[in-house]
N, CA, C and O atoms as CSV, one atom per row, in Angstrom:
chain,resi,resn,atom,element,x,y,z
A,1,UNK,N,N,106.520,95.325,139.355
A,1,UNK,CA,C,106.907,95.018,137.990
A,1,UNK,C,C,105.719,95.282,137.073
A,1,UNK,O,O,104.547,95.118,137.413
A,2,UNK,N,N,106.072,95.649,136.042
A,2,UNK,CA,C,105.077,95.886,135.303
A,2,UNK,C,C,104.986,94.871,134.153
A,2,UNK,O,O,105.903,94.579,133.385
A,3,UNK,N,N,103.648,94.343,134.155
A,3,UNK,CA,C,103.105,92.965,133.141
A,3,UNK,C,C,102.942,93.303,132.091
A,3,UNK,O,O,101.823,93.577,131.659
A,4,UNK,N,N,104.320,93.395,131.211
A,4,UNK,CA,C,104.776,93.481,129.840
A,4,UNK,C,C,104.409,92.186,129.159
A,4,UNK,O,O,104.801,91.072,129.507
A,5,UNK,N,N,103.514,92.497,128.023
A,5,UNK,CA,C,103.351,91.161,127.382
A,5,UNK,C,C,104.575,91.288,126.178
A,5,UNK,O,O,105.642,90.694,126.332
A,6,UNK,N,N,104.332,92.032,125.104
A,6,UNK,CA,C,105.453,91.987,124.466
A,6,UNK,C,C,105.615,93.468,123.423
A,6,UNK,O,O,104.868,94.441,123.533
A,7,UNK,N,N,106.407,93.394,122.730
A,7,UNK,CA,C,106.223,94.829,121.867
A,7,UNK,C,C,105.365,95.004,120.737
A,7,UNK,O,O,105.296,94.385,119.675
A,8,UNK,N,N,104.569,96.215,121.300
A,8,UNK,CA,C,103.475,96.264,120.217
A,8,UNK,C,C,103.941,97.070,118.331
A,8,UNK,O,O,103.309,96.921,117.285
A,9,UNK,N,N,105.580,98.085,118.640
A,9,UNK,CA,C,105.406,98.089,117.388
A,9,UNK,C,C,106.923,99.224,117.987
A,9,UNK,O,O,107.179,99.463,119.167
A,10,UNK,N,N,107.816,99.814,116.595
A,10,UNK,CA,C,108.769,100.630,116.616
A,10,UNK,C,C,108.365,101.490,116.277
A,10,UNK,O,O,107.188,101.486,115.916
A,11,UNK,N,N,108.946,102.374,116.235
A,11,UNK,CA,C,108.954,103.737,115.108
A,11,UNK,C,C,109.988,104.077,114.586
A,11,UNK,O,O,110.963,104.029,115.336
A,12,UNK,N,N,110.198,104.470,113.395
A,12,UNK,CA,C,111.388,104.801,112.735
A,12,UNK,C,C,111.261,105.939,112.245
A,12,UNK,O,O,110.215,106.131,111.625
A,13,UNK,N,N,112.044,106.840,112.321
A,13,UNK,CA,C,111.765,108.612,111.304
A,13,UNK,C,C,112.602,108.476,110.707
A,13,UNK,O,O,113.770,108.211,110.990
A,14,UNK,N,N,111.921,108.703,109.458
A,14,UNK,CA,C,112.542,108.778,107.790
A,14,UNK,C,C,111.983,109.912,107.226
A,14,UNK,O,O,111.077,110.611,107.678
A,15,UNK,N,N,112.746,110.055,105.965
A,15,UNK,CA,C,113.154,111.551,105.327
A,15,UNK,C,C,112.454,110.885,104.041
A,15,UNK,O,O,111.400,111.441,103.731
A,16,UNK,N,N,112.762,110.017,103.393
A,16,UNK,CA,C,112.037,109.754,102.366
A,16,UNK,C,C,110.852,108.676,101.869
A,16,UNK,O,O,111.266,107.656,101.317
A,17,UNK,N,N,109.703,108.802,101.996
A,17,UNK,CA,C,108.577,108.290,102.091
A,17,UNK,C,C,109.257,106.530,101.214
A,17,UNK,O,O,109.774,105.447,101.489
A,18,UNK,N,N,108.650,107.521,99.851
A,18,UNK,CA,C,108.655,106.153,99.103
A,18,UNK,C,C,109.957,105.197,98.302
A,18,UNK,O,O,109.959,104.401,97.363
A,19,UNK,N,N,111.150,105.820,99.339
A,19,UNK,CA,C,112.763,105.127,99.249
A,19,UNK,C,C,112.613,104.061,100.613
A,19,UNK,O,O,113.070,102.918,100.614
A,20,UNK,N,N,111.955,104.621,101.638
A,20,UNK,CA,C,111.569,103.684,102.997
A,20,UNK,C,C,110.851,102.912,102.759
A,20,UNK,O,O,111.233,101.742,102.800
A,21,UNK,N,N,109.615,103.193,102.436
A,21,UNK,CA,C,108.463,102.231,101.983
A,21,UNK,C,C,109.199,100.678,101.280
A,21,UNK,O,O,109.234,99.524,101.708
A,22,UNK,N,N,109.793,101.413,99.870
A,22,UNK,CA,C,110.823,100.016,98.700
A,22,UNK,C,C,111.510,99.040,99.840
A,22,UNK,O,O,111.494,97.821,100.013
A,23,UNK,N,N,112.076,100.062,100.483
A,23,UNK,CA,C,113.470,99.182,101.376
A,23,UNK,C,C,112.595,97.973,102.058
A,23,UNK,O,O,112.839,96.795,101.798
A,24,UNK,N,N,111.365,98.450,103.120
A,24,UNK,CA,C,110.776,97.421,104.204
A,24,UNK,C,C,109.892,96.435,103.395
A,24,UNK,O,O,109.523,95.361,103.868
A,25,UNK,N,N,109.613,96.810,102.298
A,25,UNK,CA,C,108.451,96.141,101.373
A,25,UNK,C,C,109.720,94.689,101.018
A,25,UNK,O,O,109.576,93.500,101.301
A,26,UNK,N,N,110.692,95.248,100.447
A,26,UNK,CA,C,111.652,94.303,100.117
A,26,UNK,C,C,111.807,93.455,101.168
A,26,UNK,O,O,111.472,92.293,100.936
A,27,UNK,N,N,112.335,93.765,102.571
A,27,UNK,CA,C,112.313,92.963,103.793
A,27,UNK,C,C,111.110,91.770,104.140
A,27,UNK,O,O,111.089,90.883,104.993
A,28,UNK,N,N,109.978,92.228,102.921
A,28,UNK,CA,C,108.776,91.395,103.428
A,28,UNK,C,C,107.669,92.538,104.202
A,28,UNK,O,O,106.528,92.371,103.773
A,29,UNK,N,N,107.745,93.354,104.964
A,29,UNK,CA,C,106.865,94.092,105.535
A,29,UNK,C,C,105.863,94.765,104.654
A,29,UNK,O,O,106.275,95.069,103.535
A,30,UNK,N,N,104.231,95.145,105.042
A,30,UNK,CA,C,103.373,95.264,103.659
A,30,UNK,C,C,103.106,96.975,104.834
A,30,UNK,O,O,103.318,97.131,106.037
A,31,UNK,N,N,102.629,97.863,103.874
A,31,UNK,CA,C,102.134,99.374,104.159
A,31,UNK,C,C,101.029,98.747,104.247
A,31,UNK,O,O,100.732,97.887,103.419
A,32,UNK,N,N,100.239,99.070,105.261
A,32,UNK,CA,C,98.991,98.402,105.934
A,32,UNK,C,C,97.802,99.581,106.256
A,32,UNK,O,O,96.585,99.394,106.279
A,33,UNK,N,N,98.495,100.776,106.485
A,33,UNK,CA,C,97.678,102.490,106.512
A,33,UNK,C,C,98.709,103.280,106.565
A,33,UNK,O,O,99.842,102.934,106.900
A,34,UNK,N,N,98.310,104.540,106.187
A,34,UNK,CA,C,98.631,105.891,106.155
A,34,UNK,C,C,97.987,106.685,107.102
A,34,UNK,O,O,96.865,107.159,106.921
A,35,UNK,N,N,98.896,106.904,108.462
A,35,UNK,CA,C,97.957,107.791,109.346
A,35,UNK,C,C,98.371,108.800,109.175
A,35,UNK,O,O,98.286,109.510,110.177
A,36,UNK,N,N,98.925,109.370,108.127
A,36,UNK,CA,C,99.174,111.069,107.809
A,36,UNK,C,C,100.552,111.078,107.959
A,36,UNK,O,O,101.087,111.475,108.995
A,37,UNK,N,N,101.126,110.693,107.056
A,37,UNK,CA,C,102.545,110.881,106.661
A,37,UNK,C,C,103.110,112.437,106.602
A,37,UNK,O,O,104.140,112.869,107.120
A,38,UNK,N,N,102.467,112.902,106.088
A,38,UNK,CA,C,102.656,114.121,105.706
A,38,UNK,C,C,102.650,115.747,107.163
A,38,UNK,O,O,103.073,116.898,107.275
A,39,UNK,N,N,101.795,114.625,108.007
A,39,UNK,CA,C,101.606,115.422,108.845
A,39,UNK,C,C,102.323,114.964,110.526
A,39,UNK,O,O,101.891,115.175,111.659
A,40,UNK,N,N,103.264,114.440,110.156
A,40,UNK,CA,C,104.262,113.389,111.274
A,40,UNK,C,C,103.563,112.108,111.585
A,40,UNK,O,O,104.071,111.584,112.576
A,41,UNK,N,N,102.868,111.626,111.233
A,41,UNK,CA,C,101.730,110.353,111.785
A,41,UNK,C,C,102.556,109.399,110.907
A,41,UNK,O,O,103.259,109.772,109.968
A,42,UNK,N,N,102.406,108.207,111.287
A,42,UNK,CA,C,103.058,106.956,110.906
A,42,UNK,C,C,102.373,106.146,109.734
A,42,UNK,O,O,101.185,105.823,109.722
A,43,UNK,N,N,103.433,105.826,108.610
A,43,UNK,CA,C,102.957,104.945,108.046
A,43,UNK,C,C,103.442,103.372,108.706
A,43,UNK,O,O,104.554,103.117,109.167
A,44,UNK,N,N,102.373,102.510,108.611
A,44,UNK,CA,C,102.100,101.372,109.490
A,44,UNK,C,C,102.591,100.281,108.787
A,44,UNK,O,O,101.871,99.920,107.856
A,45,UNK,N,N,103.866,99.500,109.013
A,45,UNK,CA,C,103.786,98.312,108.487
A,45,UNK,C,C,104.079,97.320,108.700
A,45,UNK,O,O,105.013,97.412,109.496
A,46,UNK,N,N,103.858,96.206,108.473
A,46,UNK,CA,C,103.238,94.896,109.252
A,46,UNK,C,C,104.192,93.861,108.392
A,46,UNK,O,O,104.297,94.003,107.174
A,47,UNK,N,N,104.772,92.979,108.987
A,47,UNK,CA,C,105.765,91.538,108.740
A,47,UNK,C,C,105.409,90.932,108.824
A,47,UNK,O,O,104.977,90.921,109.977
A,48,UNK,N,N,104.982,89.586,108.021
A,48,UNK,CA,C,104.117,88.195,108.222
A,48,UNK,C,C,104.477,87.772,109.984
A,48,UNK,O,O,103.694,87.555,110.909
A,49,UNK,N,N,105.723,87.775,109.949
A,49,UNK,CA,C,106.299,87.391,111.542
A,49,UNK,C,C,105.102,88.209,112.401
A,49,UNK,O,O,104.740,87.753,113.486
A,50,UNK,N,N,104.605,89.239,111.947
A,50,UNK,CA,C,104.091,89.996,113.117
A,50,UNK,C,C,104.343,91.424,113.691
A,50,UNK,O,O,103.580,92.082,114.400
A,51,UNK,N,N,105.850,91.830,113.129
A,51,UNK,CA,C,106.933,92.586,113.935
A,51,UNK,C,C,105.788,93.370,113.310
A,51,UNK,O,O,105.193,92.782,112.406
A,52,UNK,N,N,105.242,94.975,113.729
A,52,UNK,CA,C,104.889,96.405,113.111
A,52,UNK,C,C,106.055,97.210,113.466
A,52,UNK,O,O,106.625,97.318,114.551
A,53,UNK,N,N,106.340,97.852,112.129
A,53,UNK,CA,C,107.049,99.154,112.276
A,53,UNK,C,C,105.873,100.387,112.143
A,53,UNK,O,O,104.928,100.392,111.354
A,54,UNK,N,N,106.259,101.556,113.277
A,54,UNK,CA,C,105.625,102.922,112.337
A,54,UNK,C,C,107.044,103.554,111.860
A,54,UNK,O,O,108.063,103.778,112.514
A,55,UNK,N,N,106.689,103.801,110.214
A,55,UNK,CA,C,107.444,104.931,109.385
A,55,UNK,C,C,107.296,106.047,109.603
A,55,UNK,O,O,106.593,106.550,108.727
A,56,UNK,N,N,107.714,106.995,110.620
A,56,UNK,CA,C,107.307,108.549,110.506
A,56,UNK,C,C,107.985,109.382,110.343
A,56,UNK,O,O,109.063,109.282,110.928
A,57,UNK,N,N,107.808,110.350,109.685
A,57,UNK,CA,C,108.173,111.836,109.106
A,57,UNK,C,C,107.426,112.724,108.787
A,57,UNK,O,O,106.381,112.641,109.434
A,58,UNK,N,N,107.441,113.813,107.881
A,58,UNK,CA,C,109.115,113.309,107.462
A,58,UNK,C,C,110.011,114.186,107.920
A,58,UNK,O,O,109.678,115.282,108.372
A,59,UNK,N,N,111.275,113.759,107.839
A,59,UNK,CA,C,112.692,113.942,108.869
A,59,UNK,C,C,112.587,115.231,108.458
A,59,UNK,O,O,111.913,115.492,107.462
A,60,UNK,N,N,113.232,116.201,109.160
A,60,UNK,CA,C,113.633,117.990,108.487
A,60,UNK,C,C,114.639,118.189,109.172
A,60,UNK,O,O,114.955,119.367,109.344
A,61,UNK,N,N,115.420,117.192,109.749
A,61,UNK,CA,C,116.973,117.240,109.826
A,61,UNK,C,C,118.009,116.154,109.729
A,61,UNK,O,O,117.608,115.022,110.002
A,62,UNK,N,N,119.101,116.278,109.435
A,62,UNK,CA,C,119.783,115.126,108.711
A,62,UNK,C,C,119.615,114.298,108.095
A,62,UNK,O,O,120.213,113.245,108.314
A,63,UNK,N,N,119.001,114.389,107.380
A,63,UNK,CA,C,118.142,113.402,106.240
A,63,UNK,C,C,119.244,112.441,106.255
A,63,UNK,O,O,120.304,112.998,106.539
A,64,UNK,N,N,119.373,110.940,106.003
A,64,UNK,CA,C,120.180,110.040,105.645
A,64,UNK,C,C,121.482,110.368,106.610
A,64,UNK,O,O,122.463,110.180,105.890
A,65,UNK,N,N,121.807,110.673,107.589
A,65,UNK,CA,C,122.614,110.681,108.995
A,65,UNK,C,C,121.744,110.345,110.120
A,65,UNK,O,O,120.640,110.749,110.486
A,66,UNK,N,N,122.723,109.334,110.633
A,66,UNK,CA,C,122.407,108.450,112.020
A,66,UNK,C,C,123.149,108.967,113.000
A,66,UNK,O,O,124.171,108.420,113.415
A,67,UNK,N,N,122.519,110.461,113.603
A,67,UNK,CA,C,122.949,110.496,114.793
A,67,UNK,C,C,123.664,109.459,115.733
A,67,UNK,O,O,124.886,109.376,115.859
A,68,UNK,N,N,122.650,108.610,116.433
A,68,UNK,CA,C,122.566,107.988,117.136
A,68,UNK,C,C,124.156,106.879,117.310
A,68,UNK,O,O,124.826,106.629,118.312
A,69,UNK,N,N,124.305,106.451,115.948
A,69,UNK,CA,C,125.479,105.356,115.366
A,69,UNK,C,C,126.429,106.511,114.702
A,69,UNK,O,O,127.462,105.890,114.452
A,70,UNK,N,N,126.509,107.073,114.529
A,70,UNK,CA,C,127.394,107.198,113.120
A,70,UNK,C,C,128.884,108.503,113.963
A,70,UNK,O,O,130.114,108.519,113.940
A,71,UNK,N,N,127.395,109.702,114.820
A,71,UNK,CA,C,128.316,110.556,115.268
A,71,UNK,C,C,129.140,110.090,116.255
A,71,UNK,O,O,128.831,109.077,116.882
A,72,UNK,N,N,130.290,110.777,116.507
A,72,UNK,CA,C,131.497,110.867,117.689
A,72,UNK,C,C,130.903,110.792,119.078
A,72,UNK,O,O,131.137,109.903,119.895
A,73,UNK,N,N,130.434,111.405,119.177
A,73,UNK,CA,C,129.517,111.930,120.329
A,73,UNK,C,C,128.289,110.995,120.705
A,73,UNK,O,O,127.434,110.971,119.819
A,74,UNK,N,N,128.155,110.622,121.245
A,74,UNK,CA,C,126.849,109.468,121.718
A,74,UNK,C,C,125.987,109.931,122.541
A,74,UNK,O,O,126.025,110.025,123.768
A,75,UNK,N,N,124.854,110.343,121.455
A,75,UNK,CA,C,123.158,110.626,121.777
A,75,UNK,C,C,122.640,109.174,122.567
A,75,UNK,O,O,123.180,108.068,122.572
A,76,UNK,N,N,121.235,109.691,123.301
A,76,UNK,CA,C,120.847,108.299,123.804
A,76,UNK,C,C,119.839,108.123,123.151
A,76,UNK,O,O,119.129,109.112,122.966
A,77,UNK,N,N,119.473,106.971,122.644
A,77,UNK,CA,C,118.468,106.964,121.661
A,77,UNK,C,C,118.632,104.899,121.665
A,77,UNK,O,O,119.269,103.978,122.176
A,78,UNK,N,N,117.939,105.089,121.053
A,78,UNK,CA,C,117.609,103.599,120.269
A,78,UNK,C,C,118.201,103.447,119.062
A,78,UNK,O,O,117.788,103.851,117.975
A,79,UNK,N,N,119.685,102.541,119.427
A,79,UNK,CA,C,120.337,102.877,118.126
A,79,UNK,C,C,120.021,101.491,117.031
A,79,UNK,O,O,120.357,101.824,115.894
A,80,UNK,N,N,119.637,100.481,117.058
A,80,UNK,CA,C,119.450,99.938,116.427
A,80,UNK,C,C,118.259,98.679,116.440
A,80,UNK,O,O,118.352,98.043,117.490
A,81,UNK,N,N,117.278,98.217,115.629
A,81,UNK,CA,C,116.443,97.136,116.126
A,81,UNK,C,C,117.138,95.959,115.405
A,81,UNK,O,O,117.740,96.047,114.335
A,82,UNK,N,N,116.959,94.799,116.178
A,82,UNK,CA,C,117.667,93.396,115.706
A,82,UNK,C,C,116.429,92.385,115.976
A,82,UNK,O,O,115.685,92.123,116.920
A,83,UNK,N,N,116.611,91.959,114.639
A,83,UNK,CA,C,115.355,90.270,114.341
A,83,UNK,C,C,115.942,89.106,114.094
A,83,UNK,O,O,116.680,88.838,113.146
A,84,UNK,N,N,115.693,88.603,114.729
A,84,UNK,CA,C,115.841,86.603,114.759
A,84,UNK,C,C,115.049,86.765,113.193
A,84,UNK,O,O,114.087,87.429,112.806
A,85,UNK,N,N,116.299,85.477,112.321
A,85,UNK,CA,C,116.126,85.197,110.986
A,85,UNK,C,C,116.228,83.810,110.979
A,85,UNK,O,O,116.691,83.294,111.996
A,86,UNK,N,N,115.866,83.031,109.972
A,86,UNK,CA,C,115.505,81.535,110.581
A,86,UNK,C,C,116.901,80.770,109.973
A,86,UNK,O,O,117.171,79.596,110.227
A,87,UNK,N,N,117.840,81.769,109.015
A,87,UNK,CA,C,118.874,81.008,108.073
A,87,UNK,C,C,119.566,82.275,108.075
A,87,UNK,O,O,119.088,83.389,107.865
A,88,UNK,N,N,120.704,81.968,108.331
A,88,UNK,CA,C,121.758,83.024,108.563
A,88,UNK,C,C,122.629,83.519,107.054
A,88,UNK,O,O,122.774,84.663,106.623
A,89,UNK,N,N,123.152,82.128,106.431
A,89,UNK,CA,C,123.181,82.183,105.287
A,89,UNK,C,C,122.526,82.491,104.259
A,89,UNK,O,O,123.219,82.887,103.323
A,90,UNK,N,N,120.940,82.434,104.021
A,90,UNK,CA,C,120.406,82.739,103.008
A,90,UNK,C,C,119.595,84.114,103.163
A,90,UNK,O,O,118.983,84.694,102.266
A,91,UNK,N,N,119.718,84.476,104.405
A,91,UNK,CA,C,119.541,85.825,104.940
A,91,UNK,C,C,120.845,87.025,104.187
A,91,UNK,O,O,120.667,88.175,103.788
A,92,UNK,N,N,121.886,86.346,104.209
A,92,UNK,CA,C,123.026,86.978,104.336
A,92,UNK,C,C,122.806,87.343,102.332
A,92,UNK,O,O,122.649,88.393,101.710
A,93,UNK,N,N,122.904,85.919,101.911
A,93,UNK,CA,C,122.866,85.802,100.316
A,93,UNK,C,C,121.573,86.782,99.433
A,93,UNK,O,O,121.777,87.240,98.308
A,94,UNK,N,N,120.178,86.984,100.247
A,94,UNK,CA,C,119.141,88.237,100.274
A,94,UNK,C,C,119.999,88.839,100.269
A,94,UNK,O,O,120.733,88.582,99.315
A,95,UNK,N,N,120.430,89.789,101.066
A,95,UNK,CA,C,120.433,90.695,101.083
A,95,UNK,C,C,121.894,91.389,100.144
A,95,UNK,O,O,122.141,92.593,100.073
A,96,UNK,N,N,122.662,90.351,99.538
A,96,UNK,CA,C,123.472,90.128,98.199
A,96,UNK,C,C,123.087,90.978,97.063
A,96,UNK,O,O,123.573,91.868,96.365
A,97,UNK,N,N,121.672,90.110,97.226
A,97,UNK,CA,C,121.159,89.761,95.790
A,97,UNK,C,C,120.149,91.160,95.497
A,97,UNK,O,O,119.756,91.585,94.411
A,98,UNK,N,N,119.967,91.536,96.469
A,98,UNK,CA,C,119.470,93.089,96.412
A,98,UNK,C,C,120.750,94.283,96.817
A,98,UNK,O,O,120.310,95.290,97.371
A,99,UNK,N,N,121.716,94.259,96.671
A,99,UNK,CA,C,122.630,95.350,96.527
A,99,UNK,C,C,122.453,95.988,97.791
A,99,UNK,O,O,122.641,97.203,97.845
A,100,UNK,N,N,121.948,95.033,99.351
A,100,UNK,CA,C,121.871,95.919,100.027
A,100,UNK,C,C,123.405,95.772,101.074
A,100,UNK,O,O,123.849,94.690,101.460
A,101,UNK,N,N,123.990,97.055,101.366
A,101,UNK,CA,C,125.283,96.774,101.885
A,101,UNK,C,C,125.386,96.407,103.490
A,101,UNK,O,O,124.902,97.094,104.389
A,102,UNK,N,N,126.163,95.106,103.668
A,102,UNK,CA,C,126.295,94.766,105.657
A,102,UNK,C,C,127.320,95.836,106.064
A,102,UNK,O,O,128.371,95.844,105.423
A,103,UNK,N,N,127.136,96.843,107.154
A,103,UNK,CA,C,127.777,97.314,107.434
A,103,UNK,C,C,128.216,96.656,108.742
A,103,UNK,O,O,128.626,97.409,109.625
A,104,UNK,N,N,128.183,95.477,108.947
A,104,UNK,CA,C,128.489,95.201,109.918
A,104,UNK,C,C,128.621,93.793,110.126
A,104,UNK,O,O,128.068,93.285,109.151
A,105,UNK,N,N,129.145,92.700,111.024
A,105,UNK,CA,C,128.559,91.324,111.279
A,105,UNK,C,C,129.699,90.822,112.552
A,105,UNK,O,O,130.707,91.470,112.837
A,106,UNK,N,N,129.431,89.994,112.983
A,106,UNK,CA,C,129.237,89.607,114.140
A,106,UNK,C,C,129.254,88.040,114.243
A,106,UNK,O,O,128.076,87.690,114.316
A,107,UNK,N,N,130.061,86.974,114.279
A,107,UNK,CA,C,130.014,85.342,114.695
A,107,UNK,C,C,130.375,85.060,116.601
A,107,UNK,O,O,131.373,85.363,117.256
A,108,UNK,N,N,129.462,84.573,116.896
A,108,UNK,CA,C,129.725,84.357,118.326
A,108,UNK,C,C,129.169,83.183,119.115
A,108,UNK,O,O,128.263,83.272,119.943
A,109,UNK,N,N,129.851,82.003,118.746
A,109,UNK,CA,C,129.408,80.895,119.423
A,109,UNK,C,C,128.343,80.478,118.345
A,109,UNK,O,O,127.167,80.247,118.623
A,110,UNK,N,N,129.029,80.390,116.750
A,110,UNK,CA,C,127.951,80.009,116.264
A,110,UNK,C,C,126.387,80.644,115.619
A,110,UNK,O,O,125.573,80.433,114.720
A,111,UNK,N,N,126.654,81.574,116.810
A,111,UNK,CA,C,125.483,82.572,116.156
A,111,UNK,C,C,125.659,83.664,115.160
A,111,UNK,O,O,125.952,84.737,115.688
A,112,UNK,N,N,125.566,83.683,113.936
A,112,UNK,CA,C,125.982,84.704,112.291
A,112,UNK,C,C,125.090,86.157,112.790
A,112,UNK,O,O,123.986,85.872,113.253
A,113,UNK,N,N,125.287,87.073,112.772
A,113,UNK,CA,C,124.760,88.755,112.821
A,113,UNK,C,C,125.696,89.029,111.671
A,113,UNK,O,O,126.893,88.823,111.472
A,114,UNK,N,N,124.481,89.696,110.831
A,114,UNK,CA,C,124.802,91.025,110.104
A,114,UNK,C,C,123.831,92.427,110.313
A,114,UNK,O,O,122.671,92.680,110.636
A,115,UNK,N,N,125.328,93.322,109.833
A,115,UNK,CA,C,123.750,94.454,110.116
A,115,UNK,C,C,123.922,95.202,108.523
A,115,UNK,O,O,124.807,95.015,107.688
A,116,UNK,N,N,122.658,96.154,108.466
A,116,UNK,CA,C,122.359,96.518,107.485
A,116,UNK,C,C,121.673,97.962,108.209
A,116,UNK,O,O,121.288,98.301,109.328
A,117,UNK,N,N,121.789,98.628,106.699
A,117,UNK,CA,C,121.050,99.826,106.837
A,117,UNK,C,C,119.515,100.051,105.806
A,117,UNK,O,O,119.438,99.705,104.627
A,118,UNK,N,N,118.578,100.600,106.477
A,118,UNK,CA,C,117.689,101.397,106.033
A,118,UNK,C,C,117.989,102.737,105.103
A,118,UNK,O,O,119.094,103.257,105.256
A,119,UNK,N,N,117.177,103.260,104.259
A,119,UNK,CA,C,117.794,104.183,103.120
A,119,UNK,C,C,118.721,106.054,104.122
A,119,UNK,O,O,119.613,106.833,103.785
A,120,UNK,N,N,117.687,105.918,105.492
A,120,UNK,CA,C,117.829,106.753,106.520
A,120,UNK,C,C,119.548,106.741,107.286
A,120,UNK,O,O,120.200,107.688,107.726
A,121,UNK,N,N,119.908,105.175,107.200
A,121,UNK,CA,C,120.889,104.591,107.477
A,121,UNK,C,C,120.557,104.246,109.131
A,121,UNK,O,O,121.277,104.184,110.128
A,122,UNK,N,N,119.276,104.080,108.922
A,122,UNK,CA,C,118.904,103.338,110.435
A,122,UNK,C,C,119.471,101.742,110.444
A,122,UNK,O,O,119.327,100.836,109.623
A,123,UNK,N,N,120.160,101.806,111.704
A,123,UNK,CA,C,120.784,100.197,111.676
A,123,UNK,C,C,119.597,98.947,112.016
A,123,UNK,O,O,118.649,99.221,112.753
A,124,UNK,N,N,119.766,97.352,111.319
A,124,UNK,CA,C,118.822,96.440,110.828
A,124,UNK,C,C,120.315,95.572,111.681
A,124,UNK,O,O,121.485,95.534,111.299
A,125,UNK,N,N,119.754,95.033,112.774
A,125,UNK,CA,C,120.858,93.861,112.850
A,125,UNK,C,C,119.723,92.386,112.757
A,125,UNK,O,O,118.609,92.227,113.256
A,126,UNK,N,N,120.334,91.722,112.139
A,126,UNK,CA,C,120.103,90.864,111.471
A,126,UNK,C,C,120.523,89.378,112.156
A,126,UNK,O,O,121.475,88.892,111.546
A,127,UNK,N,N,120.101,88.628,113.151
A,127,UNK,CA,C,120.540,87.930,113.807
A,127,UNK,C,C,120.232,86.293,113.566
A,127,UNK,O,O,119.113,85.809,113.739
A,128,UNK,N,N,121.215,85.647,113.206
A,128,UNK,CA,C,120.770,84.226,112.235
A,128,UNK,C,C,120.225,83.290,113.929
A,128,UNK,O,O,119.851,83.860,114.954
A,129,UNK,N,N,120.349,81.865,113.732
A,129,UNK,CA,C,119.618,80.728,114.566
A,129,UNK,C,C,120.674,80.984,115.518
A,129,UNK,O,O,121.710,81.631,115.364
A,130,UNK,N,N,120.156,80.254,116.715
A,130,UNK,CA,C,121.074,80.103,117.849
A,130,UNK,C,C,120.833,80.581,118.864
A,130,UNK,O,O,119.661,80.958,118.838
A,131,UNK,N,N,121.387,80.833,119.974
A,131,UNK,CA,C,120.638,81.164,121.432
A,131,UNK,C,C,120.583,82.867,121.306
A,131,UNK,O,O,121.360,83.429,120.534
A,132,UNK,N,N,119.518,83.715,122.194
A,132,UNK,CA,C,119.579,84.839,121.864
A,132,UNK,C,C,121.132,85.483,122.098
A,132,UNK,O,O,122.106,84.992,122.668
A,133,UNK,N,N,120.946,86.832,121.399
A,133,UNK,CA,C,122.461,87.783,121.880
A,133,UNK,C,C,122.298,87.927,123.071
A,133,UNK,O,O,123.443,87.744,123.482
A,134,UNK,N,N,121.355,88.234,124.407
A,134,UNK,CA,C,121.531,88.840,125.447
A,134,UNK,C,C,121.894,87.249,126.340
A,134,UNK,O,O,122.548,87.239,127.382
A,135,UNK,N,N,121.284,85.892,125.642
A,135,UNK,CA,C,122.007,84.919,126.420
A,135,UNK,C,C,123.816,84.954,126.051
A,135,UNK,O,O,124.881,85.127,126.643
A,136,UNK,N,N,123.429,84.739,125.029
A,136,UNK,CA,C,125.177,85.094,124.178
A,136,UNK,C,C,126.065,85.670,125.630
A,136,UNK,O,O,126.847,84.991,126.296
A,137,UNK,N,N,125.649,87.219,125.888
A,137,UNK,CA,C,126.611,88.292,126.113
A,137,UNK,C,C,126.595,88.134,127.706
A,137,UNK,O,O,127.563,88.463,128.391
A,138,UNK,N,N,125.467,87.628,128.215
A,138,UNK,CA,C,125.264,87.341,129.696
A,138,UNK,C,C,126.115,86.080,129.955
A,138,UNK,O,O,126.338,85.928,131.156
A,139,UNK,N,N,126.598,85.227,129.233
A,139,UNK,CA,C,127.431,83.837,129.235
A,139,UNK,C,C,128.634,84.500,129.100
A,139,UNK,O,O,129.494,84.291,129.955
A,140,UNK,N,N,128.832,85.167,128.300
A,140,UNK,CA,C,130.503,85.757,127.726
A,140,UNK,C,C,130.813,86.450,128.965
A,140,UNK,O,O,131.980,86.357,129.344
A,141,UNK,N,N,129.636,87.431,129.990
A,141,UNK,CA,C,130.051,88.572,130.813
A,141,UNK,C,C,130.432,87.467,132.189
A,141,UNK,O,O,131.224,87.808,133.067
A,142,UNK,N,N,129.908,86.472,132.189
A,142,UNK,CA,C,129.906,85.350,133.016
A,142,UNK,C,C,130.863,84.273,133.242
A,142,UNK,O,O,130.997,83.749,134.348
A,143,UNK,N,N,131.598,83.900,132.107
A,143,UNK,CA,C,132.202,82.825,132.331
A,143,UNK,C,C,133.136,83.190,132.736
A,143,UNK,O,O,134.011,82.397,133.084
């Protein structure tokens, strides 16, 4: 087995620098460096929580299409990252109040998911209090 402590960071490829940048800044995440955006290197950014994303691009195909989610056909990829939020409701009412649209949500035993998109239309699932989803889905595959 290999002694995984925990995840050191994502990457996301985006098409538009400073439409990505607005979106995660809004989420709370701060641009922390520029390791050469311009030249595929990641812009770095950091969540009080801790989480790092790298931003890299920029995209030179399908700009704002999500392979991964969106097409018929199912690429293997990493289709979406999901964060524990401490209030499901006022998570939900954010993201209202900034015009950003749920394309998605999810109640299961109590536990509120919404998801959301990035300007790329990278999927944001959004996961309120309560036991994790993989306890969730391992109980549901179980009982």
């Amino acid at each position: 087995m290999l002694d995984i402590k925990n995840f050191d960071h994502i990457g996301i490829r985006i098409s538009n620098r400073d439409a990505s940048v607005a979106f995660y800044e809004l989420l709370g995440f701060e641009l922390i460096a520029d390791g050469g955006f311009d030249k595929g290197h990641p812009l770095v950014m950091l969540h009080p929580s801790g989480i790092n994303i790298n931003l890299l691009g920029p995209a030179t195909a399908k700009a704002g299409e999500n392979v991964l989610m969106d097409d018929t056909e199912k690429y293997p990829g990493i289709t979406h990252l999901a964060v524990k939020v401490k209030d499901a409701e006022a998570t939900e009412a954010f993201v209202a109040e900034n015009r950003i649209a749920i394309t998605g949500r999810r109640e299961f035993r109590g536990t509120k998911t919404i998801f959301i998109r990035d300007p790329d239309r990278n999927v944001l699932e959004l996961v309120g209090p309560g036991p994790s989803v993989a306890q969730l889905i391992a109980e549901h595959v179980h009982a």
